[in-house]
KEFIKE-424247 format. One record per residue (C-alpha): residue in one letter; x, y, z. Coordinates in pm, 1 decimal. Example, Ala and Ser with C-alpha at 12.3 -4.5 7.8 and 13.67 -1.06 7.14 Angstrom:
BEGIN
<residu A&east 1230.0&north -450.0&up 780.0>
<residu S&east 1367.0&north -106.0&up 714.0>
END
This chain:
BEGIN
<residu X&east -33.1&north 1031.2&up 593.4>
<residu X&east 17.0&north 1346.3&up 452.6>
<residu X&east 322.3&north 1555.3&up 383.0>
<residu X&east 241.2&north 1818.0&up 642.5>
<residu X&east 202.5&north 1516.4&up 926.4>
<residu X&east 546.1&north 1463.9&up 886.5>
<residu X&east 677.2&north 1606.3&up 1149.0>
<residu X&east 1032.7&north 1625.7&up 1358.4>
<residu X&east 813.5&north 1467.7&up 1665.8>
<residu X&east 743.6&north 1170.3&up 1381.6>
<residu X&east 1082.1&north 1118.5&up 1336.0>
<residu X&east 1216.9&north 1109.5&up 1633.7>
<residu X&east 940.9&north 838.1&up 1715.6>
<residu X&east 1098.2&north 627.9&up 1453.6>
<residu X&east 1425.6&north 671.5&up 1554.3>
<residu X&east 1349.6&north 552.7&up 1872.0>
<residu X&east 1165.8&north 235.2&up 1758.9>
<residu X&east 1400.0&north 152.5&up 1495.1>
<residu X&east 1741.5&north 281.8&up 1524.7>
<residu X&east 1793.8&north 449.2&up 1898.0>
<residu X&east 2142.9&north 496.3&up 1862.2>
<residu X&east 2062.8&north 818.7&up 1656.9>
<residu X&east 1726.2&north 901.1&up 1841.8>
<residu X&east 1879.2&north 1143.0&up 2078.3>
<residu X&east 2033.2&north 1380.4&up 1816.0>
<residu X&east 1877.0&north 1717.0&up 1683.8>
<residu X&east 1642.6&north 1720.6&up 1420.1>
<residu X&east 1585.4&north 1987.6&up 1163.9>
<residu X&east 1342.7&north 2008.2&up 884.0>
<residu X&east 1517.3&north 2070.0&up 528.3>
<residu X&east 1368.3&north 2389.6&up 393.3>
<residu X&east 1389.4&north 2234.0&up 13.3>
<residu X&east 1282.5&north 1894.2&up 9.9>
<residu X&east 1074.8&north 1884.1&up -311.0>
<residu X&east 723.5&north 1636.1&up -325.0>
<residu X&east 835.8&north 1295.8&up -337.7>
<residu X&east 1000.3&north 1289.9&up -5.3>
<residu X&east 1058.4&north 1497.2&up 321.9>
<residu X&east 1403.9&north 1543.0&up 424.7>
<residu X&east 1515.5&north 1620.3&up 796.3>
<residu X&east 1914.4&north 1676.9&up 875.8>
<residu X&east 1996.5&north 1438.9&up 1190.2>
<residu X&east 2251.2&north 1608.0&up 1381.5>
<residu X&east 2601.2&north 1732.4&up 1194.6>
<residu X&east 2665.5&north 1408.6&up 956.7>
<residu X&east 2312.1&north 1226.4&up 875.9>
<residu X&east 1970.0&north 1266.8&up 730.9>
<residu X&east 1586.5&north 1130.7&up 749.0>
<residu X&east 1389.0&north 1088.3&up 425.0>
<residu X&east 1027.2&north 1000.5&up 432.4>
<residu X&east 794.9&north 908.7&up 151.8>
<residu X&east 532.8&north 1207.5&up 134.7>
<residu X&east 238.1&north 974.4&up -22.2>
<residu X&east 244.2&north 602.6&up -121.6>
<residu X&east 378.5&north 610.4&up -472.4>
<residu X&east 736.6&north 722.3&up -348.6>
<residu X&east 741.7&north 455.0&up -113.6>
<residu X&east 930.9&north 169.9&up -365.6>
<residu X&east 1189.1&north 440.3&up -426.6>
<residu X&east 1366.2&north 384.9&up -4.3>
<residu X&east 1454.6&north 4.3&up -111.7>
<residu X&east 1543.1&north 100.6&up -493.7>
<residu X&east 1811.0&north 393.3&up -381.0>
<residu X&east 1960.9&north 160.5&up -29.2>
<residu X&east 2043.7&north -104.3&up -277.5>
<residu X&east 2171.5&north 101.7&up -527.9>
<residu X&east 2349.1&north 401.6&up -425.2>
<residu X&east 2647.4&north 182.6&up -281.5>
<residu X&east 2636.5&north 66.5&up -613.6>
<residu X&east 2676.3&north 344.7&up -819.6>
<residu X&east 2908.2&north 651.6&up -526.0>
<residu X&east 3224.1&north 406.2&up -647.5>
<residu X&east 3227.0&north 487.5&up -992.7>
<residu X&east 3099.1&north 870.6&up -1012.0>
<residu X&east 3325.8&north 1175.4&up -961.3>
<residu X&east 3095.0&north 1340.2&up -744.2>
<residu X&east 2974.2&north 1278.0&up -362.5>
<residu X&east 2609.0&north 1116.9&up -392.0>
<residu X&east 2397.8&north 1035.3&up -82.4>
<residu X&east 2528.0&north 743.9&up 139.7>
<residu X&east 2308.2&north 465.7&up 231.9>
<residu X&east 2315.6&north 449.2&up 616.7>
<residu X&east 2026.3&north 247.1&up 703.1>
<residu X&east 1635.0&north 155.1&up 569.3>
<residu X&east 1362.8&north 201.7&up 827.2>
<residu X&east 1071.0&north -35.3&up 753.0>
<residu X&east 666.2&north 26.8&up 763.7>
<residu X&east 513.4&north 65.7&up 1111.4>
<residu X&east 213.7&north 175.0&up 1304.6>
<residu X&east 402.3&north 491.3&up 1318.1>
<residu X&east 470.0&north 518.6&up 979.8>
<residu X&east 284.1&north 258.9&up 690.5>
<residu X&east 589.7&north 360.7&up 434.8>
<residu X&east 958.4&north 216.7&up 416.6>
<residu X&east 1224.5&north 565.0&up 510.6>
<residu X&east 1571.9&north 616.6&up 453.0>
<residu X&east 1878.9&north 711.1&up 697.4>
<residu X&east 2130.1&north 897.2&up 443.8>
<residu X&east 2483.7&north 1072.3&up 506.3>
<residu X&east 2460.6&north 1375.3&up 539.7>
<residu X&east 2628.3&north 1603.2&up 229.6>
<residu X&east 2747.6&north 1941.4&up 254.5>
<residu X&east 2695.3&north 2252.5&up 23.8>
<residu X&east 2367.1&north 2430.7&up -65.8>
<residu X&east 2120.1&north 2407.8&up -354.3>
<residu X&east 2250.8&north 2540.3&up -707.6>
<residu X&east 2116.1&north 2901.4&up -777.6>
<residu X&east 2211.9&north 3149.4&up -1036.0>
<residu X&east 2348.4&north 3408.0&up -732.3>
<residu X&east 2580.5&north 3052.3&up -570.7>
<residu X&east 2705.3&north 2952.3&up -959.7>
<residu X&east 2940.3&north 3238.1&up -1085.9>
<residu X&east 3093.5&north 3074.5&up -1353.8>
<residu X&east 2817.2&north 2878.4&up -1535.3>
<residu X&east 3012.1&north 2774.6&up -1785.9>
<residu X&east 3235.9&north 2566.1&up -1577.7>
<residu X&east 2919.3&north 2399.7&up -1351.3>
<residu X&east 2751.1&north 2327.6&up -1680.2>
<residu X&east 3043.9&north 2124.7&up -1781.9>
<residu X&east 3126.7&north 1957.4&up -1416.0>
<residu X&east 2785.2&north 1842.0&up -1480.3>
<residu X&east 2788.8&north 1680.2&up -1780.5>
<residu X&east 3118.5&north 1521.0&up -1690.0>
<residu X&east 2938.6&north 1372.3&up -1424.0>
<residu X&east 2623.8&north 1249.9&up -1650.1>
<residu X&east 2879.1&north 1097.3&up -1858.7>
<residu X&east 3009.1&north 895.1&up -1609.4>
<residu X&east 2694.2&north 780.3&up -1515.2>
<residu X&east 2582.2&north 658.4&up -1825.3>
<residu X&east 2911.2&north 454.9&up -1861.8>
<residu X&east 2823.2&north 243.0&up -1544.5>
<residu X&east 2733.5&north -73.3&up -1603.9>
<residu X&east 2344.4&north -95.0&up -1640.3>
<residu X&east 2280.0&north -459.9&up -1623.7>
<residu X&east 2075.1&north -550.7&up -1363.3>
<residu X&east 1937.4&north -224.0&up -1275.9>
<residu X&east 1582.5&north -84.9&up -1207.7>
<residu X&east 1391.0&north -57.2&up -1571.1>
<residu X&east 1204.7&north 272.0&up -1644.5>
<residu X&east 870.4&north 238.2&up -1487.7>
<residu X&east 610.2&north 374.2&up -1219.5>
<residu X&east 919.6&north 370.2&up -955.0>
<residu X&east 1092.7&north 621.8&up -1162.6>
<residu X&east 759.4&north 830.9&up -1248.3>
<residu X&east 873.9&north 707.4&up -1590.6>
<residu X&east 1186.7&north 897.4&up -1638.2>
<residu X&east 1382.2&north 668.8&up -1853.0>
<residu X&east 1087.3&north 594.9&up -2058.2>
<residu X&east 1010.0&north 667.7&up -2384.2>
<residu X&east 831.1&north 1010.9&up -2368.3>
<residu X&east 516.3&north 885.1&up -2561.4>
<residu X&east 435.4&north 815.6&up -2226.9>
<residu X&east 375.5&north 1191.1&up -2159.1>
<residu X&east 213.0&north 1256.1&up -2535.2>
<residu X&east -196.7&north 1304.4&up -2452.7>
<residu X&east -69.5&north 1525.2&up -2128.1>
<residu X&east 130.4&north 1743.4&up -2316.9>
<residu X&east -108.8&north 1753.8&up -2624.8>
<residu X&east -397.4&north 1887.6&up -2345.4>
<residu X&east -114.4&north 2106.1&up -2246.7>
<residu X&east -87.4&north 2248.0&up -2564.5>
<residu X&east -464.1&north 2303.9&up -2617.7>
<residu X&east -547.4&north 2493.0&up -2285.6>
<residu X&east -250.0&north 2724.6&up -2332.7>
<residu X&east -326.5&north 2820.4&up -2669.0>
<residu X&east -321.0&north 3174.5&up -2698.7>
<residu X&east -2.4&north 3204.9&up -2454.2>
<residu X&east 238.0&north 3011.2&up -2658.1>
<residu X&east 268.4&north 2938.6&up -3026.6>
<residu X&east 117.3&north 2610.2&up -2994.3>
<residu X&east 169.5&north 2512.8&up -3353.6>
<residu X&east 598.9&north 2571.4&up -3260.2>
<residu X&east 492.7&north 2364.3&up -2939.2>
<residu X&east 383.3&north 2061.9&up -3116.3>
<residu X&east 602.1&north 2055.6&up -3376.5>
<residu X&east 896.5&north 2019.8&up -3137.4>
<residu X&east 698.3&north 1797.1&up -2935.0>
<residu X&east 640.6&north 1565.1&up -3253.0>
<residu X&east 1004.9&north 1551.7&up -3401.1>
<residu X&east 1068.6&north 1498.2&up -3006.7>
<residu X&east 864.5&north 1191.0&up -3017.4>
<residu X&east 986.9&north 1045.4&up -3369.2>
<residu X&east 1354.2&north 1020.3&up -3271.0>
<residu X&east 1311.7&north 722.7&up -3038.7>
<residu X&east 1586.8&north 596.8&up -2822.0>
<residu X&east 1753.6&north 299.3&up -2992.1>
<residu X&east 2053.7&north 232.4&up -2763.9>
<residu X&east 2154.2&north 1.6&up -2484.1>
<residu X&east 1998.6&north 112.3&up -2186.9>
<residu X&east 2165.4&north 349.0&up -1950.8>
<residu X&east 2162.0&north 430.8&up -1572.4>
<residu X&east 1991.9&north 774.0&up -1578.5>
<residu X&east 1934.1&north 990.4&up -1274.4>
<residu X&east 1547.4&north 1111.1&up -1379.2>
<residu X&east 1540.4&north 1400.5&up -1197.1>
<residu X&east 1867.8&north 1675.5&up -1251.6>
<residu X&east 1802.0&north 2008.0&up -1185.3>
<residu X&east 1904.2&north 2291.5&up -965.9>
<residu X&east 1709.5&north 2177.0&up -640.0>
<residu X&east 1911.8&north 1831.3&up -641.7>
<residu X&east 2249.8&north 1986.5&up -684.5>
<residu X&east 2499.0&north 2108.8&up -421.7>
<residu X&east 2692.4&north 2387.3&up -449.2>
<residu X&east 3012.9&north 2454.9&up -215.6>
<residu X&east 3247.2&north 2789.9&up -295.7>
<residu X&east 3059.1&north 2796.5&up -648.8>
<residu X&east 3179.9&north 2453.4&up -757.9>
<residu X&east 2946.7&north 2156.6&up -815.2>
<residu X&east 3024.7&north 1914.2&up -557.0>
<residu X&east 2739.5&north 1646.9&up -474.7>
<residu X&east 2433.8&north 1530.4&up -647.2>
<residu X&east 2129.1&north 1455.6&up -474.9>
<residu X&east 1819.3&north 1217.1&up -477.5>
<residu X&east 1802.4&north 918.1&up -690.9>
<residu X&east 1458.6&north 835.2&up -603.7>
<residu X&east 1374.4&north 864.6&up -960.4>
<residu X&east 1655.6&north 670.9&up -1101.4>
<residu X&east 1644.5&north 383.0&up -1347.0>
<residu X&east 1769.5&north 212.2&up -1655.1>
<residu X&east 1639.8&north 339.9&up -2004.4>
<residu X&east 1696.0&north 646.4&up -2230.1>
<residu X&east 1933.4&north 916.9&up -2074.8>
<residu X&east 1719.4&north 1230.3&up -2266.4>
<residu X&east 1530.8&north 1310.2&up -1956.4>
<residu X&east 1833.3&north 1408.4&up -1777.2>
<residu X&east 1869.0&north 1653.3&up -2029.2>
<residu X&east 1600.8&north 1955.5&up -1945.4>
<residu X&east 1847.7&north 2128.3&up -1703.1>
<residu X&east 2011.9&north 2252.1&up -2020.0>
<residu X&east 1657.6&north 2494.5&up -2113.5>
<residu X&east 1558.5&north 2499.3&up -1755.0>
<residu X&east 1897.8&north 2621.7&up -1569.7>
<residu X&east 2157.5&north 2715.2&up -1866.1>
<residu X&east 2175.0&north 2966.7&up -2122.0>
<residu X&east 2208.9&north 2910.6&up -2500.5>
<residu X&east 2597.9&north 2933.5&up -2441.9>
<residu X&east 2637.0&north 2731.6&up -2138.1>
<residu X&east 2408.5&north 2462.5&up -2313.8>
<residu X&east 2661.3&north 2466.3&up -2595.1>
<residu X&east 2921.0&north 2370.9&up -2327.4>
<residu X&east 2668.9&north 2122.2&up -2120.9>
<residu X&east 2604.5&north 1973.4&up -2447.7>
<residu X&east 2949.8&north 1957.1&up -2620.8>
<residu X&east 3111.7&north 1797.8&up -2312.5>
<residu X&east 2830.9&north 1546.1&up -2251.8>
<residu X&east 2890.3&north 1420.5&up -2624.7>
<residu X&east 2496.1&north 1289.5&up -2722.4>
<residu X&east 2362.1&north 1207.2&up -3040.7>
<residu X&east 2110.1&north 1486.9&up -3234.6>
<residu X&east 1841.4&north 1235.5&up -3121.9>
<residu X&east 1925.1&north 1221.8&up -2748.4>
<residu X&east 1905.1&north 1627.4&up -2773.1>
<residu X&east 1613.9&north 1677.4&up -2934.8>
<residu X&east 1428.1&north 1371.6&up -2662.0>
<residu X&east 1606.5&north 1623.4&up -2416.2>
<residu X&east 1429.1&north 1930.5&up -2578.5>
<residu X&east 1068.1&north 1731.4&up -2535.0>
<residu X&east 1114.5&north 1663.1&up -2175.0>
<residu X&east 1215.8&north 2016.2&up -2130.3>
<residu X&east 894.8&north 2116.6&up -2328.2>
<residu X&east 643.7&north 1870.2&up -2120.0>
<residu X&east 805.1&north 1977.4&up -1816.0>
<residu X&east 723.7&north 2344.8&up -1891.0>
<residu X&east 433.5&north 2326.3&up -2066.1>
<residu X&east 266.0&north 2106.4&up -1770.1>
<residu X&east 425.9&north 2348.2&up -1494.0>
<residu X&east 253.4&north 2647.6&up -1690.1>
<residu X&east -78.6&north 2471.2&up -1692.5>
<residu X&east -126.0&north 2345.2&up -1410.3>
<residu X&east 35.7&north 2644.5&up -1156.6>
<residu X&east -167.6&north 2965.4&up -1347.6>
<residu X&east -233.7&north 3167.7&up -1009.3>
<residu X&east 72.8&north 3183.7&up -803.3>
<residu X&east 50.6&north 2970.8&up -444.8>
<residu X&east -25.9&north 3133.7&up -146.2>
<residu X&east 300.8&north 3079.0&up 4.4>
<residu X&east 462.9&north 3248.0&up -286.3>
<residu X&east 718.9&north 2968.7&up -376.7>
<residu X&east 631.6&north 2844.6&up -701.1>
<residu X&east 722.6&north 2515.4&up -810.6>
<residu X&east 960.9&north 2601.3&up -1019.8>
<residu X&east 1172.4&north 2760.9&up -787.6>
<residu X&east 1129.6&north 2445.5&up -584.3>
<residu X&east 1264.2&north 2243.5&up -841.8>
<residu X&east 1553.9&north 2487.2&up -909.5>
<residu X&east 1486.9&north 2605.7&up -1235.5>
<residu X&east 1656.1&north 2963.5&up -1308.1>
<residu X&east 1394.9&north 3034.0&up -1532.8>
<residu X&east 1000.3&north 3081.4&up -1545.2>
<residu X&east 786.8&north 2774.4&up -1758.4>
<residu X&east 712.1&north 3063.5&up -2006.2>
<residu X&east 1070.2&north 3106.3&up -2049.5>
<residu X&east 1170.5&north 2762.8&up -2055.3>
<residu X&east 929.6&north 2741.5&up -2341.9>
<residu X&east 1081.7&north 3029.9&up -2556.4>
<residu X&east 1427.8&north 2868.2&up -2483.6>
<residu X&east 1356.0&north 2501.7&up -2620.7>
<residu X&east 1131.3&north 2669.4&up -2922.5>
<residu X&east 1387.6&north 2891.9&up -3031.3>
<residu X&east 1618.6&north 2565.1&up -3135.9>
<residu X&east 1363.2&north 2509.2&up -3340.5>
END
């Protein structure tokens, strides 16, 4: 089943099979769901998350046994685990009832003092990492290997690196990308989140105030959660995101190549805008173009 199949008429099938105490409420599609899933708000307090292809489909079970797990010990709101719909005729992949959390999607115009968010942030990374990891999910497929060592990424962003040449200094480009790839994560592993950025943050009144989607989450090396600080802050607020967050040289610079293969890949792969004019990055939240993203991790260089 495709993406655009899922549908509010879907949904409320489901609801009615599986859980018919909510199958009578309203249902409304959530403008900026991403790829992995599609979101629907389920009248005032609760929402529907569906798979939106096969590979997201372990990532339902991972989050319902885990988020009640981890909301305790963070100092922000994450998504409640409600309930887990299993496979049907209706629908072949395990879905997700969530809570429902308030606020709207970090932008530059909803963040006025970035400074301050970029902080709240890494005060909330921190925590996370600090959780005990025993037991949890290890880097893999599930995550879409965030949490793994970024080898895993090397031949992509190498191709990357030769179609673009001519737009960027590709030469700059590896040579991040290599000292990237030599300082290897040595530590115990960590809870990580895999996928921070602007999309999966809330915003209420300009403050920070829930974190979204752990469908990507896992146990391994915390320097993927890192490439908000080229994607969404500036080089002062990345001073701040970094000084408060405390990490190693080596943690940054693994940061700096996940920020690079994000970019790189975005730039490569989206050269004619979409039809519908929203461009992935904005999806994802970023506050800046690939192209700048780029300049931004180079010029640490």
């Amino acid at each position: 089943m495709q993406k655009s199949e899922i549908t509010p008429a879907l949904v409320r099938r489901l609801l009615v099979a599986q859980f018919p105490q909510w199958a009578d409420l309203p249902i409304t599609r959530v403008e900026l769901d991403g790829w992995d899933n599609t979101t629907f708000r389920l009248g005032d307090d609760l929402s529907v998350r569906l798979p939106s292809g096969d590979g997201y489909s372990v990532q339902a079970a991972k989050e319902h046994q885990w988020l009640p797990v981890l909301a305790p010990q963070l100092p922000l709101a994450i998504p409640r685990a409600v309930a887990l719909g299993t496979p049907s005729d209706v629908f072949s992949r395990p879905w997700s009832v969530r809570g429902w959390l308030h606020g709207e999607p970090a932008t530059q115009e909803r963040v006025p003092d970035l400074d301050h968010f970029a902080r709240d942030l890494a005060r909330f990374l921190r925590e996370l990492y600090r959780i005990d990891a025993r037991g949890g999910p290890g880097a893999g497929l599930h995550s879409w290997f965030r949490g793994a060592p970024l080898t895993t990424w090397d031949g992509q962003t190498r191709a990357a690196v030769a179609a673009l040449d001519g737009t960027i200094d590709g030469r700059a480009a590896l040579d991040t990308w290599e000292h990237a790839l030599a300082e290897r994560f040595n530590g115990p592993p960590l809870w990580v989140h895999g996928d921070i950025a602007g999309s999966n943050l809330l915003v209420a009144d300009g403050e920070l105030v829930a974190v979204l989607d752990f469908g990507c989450c896992a146990v391994g090396d915390p320097g993927c959660d890192l490439a908000i600080a080229w994607t969404f802050f500036d080089a002062v607020t990345r001073r701040a995101f970094r000084t408060t967050l405390d990490v190693d040289d080596a943690t940054w610079a693994r940061g700096r190549g996940w920020a690079l293969w994000k970019a790189l890949t975005e730039l490569d792969r989206y050269r004619e805008p979409p039809s519908d004019g929203l461009v992935s990055w904005v999806r994802m939240g970023w506050r800046f173009p690939p192209e700048r993203v780029i300049e931004e991790v180079l010029s640490e260089a």
